[in-house]
PATI-516624 format. One line per field, with one value per residue (C-alpha): z, x, y; residue in one letter. Coordinates in steps of 0.5 Angstrom, whole numbers, plus 500, padded with zeros to 3 digits. Layout:
BEGIN
Z <- [Z / ...]
X <- [X / ...]
Y <- [Y / ...]
aa <- [A / ...]
END
This chain:
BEGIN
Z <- [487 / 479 / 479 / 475 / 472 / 470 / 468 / 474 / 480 / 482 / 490 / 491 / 486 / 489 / 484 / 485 / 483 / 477 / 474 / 476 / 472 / 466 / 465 / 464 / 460 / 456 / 456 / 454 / 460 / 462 / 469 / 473 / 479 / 485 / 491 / 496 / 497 / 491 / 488 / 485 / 489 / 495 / 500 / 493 / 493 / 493 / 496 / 498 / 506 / 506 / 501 / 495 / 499 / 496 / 498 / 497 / 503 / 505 / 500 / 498 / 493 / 487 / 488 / 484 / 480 / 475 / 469 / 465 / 469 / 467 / 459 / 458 / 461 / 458 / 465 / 461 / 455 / 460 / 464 / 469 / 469 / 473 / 477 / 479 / 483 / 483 / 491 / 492 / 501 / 505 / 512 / 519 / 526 / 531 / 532 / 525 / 520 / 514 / 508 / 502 / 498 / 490 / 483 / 481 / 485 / 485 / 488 / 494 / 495 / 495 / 500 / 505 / 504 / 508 / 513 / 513 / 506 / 508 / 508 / 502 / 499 / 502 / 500 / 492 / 493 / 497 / 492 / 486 / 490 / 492 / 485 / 482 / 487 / 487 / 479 / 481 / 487 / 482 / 478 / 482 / 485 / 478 / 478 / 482 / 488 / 486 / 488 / 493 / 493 / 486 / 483 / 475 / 469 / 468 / 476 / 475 / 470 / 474 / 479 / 475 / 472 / 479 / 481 / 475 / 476 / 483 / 481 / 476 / 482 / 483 / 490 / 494 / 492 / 492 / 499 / 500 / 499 / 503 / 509 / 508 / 508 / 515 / 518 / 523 / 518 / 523 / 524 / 515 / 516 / 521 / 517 / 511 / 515 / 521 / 520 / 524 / 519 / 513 / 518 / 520 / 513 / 510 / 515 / 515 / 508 / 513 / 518 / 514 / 515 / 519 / 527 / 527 / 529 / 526 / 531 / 529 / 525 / 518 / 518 / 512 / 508 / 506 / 504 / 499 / 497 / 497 / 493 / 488 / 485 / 485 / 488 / 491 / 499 / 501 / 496 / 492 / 491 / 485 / 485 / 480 / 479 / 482 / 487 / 487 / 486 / 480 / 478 / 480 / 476 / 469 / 471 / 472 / 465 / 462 / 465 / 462 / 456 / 455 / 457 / 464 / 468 / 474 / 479 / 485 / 492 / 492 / 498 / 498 / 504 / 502 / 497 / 496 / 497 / 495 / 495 / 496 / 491 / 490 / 486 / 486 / 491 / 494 / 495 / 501 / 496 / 496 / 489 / 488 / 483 / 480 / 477 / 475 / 479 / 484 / 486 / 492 / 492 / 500 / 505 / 506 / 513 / 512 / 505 / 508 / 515 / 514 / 508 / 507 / 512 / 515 / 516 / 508 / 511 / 515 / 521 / 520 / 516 / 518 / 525 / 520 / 517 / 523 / 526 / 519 / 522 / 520 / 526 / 524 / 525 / 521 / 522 / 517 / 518 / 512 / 514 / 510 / 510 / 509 / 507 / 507 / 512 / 514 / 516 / 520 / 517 / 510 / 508 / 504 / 506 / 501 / 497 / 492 / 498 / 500 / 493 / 495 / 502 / 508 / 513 / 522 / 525 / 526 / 529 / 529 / 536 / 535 / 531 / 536 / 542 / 538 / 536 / 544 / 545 / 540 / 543 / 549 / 546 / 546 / 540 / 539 / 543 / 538 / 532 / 526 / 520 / 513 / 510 / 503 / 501 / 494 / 492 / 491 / 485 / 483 / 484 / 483 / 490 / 494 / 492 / 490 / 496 / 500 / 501 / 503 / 507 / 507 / 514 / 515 / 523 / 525 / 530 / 532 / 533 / 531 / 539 / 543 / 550 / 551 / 545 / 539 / 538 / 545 / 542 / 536 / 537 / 542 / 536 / 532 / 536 / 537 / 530 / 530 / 535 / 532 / 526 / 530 / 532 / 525 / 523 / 528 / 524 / 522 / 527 / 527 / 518 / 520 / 517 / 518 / 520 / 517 / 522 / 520 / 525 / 524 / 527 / 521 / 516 / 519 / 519 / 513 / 508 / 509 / 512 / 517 / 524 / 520 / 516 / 510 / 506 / 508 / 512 / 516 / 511 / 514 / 513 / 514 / 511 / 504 / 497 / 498 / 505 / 503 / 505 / 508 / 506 / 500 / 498 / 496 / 488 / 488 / 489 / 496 / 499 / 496 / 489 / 485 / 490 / 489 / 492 / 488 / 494 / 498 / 503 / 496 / 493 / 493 / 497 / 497 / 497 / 491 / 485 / 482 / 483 / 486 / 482 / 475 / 477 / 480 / 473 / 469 / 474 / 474 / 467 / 466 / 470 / 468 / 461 / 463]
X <- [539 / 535 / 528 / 525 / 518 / 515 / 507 / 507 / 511 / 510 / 513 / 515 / 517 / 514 / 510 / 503 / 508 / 511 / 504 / 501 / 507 / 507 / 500 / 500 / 506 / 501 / 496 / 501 / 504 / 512 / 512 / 519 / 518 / 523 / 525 / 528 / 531 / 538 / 533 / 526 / 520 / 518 / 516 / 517 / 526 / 531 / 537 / 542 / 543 / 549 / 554 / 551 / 544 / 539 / 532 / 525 / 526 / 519 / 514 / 516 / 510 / 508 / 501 / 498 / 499 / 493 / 493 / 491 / 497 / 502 / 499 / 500 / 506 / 509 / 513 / 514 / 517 / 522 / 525 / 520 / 519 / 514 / 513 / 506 / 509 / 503 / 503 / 499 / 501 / 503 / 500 / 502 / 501 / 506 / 504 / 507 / 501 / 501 / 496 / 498 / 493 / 495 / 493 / 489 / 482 / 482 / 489 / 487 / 479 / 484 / 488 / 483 / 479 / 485 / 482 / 476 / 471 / 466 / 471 / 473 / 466 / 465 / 473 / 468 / 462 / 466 / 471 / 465 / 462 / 468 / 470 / 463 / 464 / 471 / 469 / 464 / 470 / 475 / 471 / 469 / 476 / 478 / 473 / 473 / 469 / 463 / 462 / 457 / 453 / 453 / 454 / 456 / 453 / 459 / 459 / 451 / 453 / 458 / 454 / 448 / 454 / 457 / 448 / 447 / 453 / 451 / 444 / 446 / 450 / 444 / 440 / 444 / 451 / 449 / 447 / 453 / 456 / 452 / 453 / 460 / 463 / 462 / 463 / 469 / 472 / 473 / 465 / 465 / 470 / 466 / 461 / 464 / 469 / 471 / 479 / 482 / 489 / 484 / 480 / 486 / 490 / 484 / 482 / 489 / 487 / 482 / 487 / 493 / 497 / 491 / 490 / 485 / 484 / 480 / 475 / 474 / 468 / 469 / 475 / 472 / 472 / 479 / 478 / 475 / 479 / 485 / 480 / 479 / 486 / 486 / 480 / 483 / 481 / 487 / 491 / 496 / 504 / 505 / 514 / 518 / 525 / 530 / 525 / 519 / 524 / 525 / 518 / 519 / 525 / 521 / 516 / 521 / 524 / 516 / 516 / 522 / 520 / 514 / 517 / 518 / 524 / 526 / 531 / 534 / 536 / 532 / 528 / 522 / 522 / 516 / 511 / 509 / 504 / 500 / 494 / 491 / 494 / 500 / 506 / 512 / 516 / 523 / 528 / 533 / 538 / 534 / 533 / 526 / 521 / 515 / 509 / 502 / 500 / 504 / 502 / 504 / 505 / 507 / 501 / 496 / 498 / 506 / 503 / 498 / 501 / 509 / 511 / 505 / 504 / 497 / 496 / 495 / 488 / 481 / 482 / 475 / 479 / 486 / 483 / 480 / 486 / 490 / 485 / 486 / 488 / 494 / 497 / 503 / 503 / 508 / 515 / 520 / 526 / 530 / 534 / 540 / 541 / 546 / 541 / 534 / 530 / 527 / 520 / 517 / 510 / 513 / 514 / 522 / 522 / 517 / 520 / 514 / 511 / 515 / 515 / 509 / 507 / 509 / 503 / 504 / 498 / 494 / 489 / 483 / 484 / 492 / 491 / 488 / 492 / 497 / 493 / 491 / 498 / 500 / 492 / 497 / 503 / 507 / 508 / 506 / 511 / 506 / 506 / 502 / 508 / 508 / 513 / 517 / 523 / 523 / 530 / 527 / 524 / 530 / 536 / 540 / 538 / 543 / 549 / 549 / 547 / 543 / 537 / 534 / 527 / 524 / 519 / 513 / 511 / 505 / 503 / 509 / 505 / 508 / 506 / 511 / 511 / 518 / 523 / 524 / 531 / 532 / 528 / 530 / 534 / 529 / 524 / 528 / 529 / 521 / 521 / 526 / 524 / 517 / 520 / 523 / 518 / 515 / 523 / 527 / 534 / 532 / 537 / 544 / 542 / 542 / 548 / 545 / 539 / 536 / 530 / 525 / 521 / 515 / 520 / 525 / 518 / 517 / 524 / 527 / 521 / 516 / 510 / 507 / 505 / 509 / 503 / 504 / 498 / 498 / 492 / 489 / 483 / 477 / 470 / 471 / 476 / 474 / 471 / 468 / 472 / 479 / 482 / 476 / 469 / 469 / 476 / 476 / 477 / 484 / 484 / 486 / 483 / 489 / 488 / 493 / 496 / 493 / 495 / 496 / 499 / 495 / 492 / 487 / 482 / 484 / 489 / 489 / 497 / 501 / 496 / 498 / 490 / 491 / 496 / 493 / 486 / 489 / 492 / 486 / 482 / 488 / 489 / 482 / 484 / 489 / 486 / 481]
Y <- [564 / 566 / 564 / 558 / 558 / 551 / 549 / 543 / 542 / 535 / 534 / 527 / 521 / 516 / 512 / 516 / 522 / 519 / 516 / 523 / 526 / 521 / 522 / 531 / 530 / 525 / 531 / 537 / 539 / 539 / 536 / 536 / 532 / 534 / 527 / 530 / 523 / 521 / 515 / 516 / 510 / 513 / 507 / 503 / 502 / 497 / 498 / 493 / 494 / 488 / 487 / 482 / 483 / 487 / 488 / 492 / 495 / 498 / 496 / 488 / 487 / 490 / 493 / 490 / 496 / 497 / 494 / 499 / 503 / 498 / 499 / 506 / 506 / 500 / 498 / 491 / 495 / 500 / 493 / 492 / 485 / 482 / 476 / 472 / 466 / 460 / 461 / 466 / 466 / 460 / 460 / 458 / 454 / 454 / 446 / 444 / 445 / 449 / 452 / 454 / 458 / 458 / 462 / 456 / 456 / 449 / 447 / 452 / 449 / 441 / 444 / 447 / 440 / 437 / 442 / 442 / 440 / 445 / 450 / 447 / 448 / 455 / 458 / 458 / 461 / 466 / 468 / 468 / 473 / 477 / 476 / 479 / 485 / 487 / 488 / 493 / 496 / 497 / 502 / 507 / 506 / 509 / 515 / 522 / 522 / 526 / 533 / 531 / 539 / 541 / 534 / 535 / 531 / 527 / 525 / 523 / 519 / 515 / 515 / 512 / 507 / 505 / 503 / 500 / 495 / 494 / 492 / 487 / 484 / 481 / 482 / 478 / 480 / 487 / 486 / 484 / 489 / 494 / 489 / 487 / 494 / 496 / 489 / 487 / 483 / 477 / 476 / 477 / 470 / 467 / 467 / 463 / 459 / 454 / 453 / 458 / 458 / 460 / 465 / 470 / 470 / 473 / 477 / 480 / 484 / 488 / 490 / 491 / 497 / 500 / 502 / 496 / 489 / 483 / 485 / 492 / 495 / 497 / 493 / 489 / 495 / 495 / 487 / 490 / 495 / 491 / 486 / 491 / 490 / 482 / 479 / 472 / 471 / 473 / 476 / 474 / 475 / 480 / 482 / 486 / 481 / 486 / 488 / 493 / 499 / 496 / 498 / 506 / 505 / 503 / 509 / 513 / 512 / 511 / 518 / 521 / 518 / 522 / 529 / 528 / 532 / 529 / 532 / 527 / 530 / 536 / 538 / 542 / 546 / 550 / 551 / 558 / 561 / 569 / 571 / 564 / 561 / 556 / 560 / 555 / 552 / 553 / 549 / 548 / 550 / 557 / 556 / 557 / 554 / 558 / 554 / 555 / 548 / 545 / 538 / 534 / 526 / 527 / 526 / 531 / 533 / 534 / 538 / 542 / 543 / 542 / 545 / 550 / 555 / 554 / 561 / 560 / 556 / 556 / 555 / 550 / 546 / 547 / 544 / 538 / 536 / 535 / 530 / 527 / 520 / 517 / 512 / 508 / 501 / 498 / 496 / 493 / 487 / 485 / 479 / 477 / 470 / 464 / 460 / 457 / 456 / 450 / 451 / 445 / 445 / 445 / 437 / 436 / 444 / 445 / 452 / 452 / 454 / 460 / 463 / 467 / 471 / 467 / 469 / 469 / 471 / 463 / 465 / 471 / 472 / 472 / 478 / 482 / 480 / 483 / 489 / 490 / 491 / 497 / 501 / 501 / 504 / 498 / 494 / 486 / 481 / 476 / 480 / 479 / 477 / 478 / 475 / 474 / 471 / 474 / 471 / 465 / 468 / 472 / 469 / 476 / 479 / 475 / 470 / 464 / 460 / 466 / 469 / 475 / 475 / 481 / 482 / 487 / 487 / 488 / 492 / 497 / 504 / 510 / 513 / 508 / 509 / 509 / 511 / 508 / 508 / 504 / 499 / 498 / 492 / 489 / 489 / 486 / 479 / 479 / 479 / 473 / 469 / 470 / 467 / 462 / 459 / 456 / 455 / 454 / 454 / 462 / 465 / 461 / 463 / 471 / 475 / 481 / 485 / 491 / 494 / 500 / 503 / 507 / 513 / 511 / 512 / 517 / 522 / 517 / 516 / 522 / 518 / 523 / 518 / 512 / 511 / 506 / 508 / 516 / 516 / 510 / 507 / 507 / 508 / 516 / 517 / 513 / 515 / 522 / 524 / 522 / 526 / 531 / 531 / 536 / 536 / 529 / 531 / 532 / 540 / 544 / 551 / 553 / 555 / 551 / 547 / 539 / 532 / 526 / 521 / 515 / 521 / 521 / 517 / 510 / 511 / 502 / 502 / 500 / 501 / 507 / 510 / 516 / 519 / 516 / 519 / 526 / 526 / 526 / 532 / 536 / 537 / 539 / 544 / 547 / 546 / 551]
aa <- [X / X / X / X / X / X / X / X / X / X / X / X / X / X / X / X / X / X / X / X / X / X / X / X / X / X / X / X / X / X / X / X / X / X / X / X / X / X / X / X / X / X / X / X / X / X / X / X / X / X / X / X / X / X / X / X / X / X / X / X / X / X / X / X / X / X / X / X / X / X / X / X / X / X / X / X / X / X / X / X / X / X / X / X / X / X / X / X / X / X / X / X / X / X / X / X / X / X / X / X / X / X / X / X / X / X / X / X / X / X / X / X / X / X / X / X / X / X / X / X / X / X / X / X / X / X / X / X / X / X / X / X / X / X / X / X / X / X / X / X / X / X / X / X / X / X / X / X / X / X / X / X / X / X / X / X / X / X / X / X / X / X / X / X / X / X / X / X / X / X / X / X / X / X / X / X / X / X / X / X / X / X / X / X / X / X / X / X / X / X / X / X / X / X / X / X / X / X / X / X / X / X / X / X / X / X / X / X / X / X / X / X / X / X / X / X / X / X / X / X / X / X / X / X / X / X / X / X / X / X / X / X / X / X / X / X / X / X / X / X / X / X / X / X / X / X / X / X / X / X / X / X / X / X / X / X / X / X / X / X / X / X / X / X / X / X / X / X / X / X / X / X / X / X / X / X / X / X / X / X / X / X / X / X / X / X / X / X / X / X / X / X / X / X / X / X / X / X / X / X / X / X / X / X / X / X / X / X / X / X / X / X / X / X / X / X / X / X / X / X / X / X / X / X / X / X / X / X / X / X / X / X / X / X / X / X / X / X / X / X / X / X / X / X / X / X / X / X / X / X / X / X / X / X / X / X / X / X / X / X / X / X / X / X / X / X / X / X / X / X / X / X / X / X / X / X / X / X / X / X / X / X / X / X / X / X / X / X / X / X / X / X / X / X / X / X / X / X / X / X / X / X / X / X / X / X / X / X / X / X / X / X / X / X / X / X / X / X / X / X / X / X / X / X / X / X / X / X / X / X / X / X / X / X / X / X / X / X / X / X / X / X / X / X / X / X / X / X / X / X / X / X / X / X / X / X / X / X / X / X / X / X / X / X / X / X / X / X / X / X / X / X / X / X / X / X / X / X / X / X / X / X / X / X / X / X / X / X / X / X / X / X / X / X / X / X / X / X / X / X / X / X / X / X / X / X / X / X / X / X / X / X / X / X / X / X / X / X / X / X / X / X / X / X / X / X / X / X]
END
């Protein structure tokens, strides 16, 4: 087939793609953007999975995504259409009790008094303080980790900036961050909190996602990072009407409109290499695709070992990115439903209160006995439950009279004694009866049910391991060493070839950091 040339070839059009592409395109460049899947999103699509339901069918909330990503791509003015329920996350015990924490500080701090005053007292000074940090996070989550041998002046800088601002924290703040990071997060709660309800929702924020448990060191770190975006204790509820491919939708449009060329249904099988430098990209077509840079939104693992032969690395850092850790322990269950379901802890069937996240996982300890299961290949029989039934927000989604509910399930771990396809179904009624528990009309209501396996994201989504985030966020593999120590700046050892997905700095979910900041490194090196 002839041959094509391009300036920039993005692989992937998941949301850190598309913000990657809308920016070199602001910068000068003509990026085409190639997904193999026939839709634009990655992890972030609507699909309808039963006739009239239509469901964020991997990742249910919106980031939140970066104010400053949601400007320049104007996603409001491209149809995105943002929804920020009042409810922030409802947690619940199986013996009929209830905690709703809201945007509003104060209806959270009266609603936690009705379990505990000192909590209540307590719930403010924490927030304050996670507050004045996460400001601090969310900077140097938007800067390019340092070069740490031969430092630029522009990195000193940010440097000096980043110390600066943890100095004017204040002793005690500033200590805070420097204790907090390493810490499991269920002791980081303990020590503010005695109810346990209040306890696991957020402590939940340090484990989501991850091969970890409440008890695990380091879990607070990702507390922190998902704080960066939106500093509530437990995290608030962000939604696009019409579901999170709503979002990819507008930065597809955003990205086209700024000279983005975007290409569905096309599949790299690999990425061309000549004499330690990218060339271009082959498509299973056999088309092939020349370019003077090749940027992949994939995970570093399935870009550095899948579609480019390694042969084209060292084997010292062929060996590191192979330990590159990327344990999946997330499956999805979307549910279509016939009605709502009756929650017993909701007085009147409270709907206010299912507006936002509904979290199960009551206790600390409940999270981690759900945890202990999936270190043994086995996933939880308790798990620990997100979940949102958006069409309480956006009536379009299901009809009149119905909803859907959307479920992340926690923990299913990628290595699985056994086969996934066997147990398919039998995760599906754990998540069910779990549900069931706290709304025991739930199973007559189900019309159907879709189930995600963390294979299925894996051989379906492209996430290597089934991991959600590209890569486990953990203490080593954060900042500077994501994804290795010295390749931490968005470029590979092969020269032209850059990563612009979650396995790179921030990697913090649906935020758009990552292929924002790969953005602004890659053009200056291309300027060059």
């Amino acid at each position: 087939m002839p041959e094509t040339k391009r300036d920039v070839v993005i692989i992937g059009g998941g949301h850190n793609g598309l913000v990657a592409a809308f920016y070199l395109a602001k910068a000068g460049f003509k990026p085409l953007v190639l997904e193999r899947r026939r839709l634009v999103g990655g992890a972030a699509i609507t699909d309808e999975f039963h006739p009239g339901f239509r469901c964020s069918t991997l990742a249910h909330t919106a980031g939140p995504i970066r104010p400053d990503i949601v400007r320049d791509m104007q996603l409001e003015r491209h149809g995105a259409k943002f929804i920020t329920p009042e409810t922030c996350v409802t947690t619940l015990s199986p013996d009929g009790r209830g905690l709703s924490l809201y945007q509003d500080e104060s209806k959270s701090v009266q609603a936690i008094s009705a379990f505990s005053q000192k909590d209540a007292a307590k719930y403010a000074e924490f927030g304050e303080s996670l507050s004045k940090i996460s400001k601090i996070i969310a900077e140097a989550l938007a800067t390019t980790p340092p070069d740490i041998d031969h430092p630029s002046s522009a990195d000193l800088w940010s440097m000096l900036k980043t110390g600066r601002a943890l100095r004017n924290l204040g002793k005690r703040d500033m200590y805070r961050v420097l204790r907090w990071g390493p810490m499991a997060v269920a002791d980081l709660v303990a020590e503010y909190f005695e109810t346990e309800l209040l306890r696991a929702v957020i402590a939940a924020r340090g484990v989501f996602g991850t091969f970890l448990g409440p008890w695990s060191a380091g879990s607070s770190l990702q507390l922190l990072i998902r704080a960066a975006g939106d500093s509530h204790p437990a995290g608030s509820a962000f939604f696009v009407a019409g579901g999170v491919g709503a979002l990819t939708q507008a930065m597809a449009s955003a990205a086209q409109a700024a000279g983005v060329e975007i290409r569905t249904s096309a599949e790299i099988i690999e990425i061309r290499v000549k004499e330690g430098r990218a060339t271009g990209v082959l498509l299973g077509t056999g088309e092939e695709i020349n370019a003077d840079a090749v940027i992949s939104n994939a995970d570093p693992k399935r870009t550095l070992l899948k579609l480019t032969d390694p042969t084209h690395l060292t084997p010292d850092f062929a060996q590191k990115i192979r330990h590159f850790r990327g344990n999946g322990t997330v499956a999805k269950v979307n549910l279509a439903l016939s009605g709502l379901p009756s929650f017993t802890a909701l007085r009147n069937n409270d709907s206010g209160a299912l507006k936002g996240r509904i979290h199960i996982g009551p206790e600390i300890d409940y999270l981690e006995r759900a945890f202990d299961e999936a270190k043994y290949g086995k996933f939880s029989r308790q798990p620990y439950l997100e979940a949102t039934i958006p069409s309480l927000t956006d009536p379009t989604l299901a009809p009149e009279g119905k909803h859907v509910m959307s479920v992340y399930m926690q923990y299913a771990p990628h290595k699985l004694k056994g086969d996934w396809e066997e147990q398919r179904r039998s995760l599906g009624q754990t998540v069910v009866q779990t549900l069931a528990q706290y709304a025991p009309n739930l199973p007559e209501m189900i019309l159907t049910h879709q189930i995600i396996t963390p294979l299925d994201l894996e051989e379906n989504y492209g996430l290597t391991g089934g991991q959600i985030f590209h890569g486990d966020l953990a203490l080593d593999q954060f900042f500077t060493m994501r994804p290795l120590l010295d390749w931490a700046r968005y470029r590979t050892p092969i020269e032209n070839l850059y990563l612009c997905g979650s396995g790179t700095h921030p990697g913090a979910g649906l935020t758009g950091g990552s292929g924002a900041n790969a953005a602004r490194e890659i053009a200056k090196e291309l300027k060059k």
